[in-house]
C-alpha positions as CSV (number, residue, x, y, z in Angstrom):
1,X,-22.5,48.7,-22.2
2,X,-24.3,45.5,-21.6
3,X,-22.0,42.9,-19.8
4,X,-21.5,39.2,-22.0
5,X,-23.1,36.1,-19.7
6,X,-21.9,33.2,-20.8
7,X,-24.4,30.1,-21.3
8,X,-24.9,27.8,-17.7
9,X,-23.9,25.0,-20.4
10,X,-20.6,26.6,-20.5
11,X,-19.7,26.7,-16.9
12,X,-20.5,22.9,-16.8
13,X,-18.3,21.7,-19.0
14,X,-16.0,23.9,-18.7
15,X,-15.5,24.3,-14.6
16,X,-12.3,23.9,-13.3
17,X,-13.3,19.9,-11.8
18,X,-14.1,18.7,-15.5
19,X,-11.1,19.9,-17.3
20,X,-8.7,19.2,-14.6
21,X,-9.7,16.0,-12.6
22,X,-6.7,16.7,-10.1
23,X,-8.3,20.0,-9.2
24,X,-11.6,18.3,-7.6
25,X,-12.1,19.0,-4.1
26,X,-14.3,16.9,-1.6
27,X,-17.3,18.1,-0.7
28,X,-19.2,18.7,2.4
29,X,-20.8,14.7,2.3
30,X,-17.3,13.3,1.2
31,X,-15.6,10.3,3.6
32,X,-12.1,9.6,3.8
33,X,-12.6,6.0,5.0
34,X,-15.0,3.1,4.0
35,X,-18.0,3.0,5.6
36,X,-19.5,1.6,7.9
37,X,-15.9,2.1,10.2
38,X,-14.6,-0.6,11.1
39,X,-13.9,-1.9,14.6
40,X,-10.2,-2.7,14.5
41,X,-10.0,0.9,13.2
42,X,-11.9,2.2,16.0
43,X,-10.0,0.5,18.3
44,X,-7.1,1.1,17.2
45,X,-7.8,5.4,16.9
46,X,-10.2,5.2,20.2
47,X,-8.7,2.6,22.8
48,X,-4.4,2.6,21.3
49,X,-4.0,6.2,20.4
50,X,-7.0,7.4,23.1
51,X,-8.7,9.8,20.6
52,X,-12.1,11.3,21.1
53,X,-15.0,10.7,18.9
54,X,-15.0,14.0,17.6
55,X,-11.8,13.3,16.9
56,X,-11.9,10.2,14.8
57,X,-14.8,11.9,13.1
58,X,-13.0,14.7,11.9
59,X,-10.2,12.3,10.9
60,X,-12.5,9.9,9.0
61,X,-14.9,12.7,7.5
62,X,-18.1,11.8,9.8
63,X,-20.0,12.8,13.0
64,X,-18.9,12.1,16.4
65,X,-22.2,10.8,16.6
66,X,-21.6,8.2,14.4
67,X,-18.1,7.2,15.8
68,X,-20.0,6.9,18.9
69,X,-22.9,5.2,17.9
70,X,-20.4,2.4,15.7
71,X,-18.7,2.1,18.9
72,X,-21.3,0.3,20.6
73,X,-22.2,-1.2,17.7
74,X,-18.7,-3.2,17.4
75,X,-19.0,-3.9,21.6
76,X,-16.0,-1.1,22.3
77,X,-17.0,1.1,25.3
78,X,-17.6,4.4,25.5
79,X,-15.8,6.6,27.7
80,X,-17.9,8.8,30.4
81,X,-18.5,12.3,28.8
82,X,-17.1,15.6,30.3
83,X,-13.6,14.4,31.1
84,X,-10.7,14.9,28.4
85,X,-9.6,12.3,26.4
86,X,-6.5,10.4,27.1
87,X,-4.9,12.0,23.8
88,X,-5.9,15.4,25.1
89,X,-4.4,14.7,28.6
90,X,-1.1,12.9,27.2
91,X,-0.3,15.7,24.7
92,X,-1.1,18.9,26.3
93,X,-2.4,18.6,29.8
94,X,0.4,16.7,31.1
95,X,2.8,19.0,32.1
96,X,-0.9,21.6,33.3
């Protein structure tokens, strides 16, 4: 017995994201803060709280490349690579 397929019409406007807005999800391109970043936020996140760049990226939805690169461009310096960051060291290394 032949199983019943349902029309690709049906599946868009009927998928779980159209009939309940609440149920969306972000997808793999989404942000979760205005872009470009901005340099009191990246100051704050990488010079106050001594995050990482891949840190703030995964926090803010981007690429530690792009922390890093908007780093320079709002004149904050960039720490020397291969060392851990002051959050790193303050929260879990101290007591190593």
């Amino acid at each position: 017995m032949p199983i019943p397929v349902c029309a690709p019409c049906w599946w868009a406007t009927r998928s779980p994201c159209r009939t309940r807005p609440w149920a969306a999800r972000p997808g793999p391109c989404a942000t979760f803060a205005p872009l470009p970043l901005g340099g009191p936020l990246l100051r704050e996140l990488y010079e106050d709280v001594g995050l990482s760049a891949f840190h703030i990226g995964l926090l803010c939805g981007v690429s530690g490349s792009t922390v890093l690169a908007r780093l320079r461009q709002v004149g904050i310096g960039v720490r020397a690579p291969g060392r851990p960051c002051p959050w790193l060291l303050r929260t879990y290394l101290h007591g190593a």
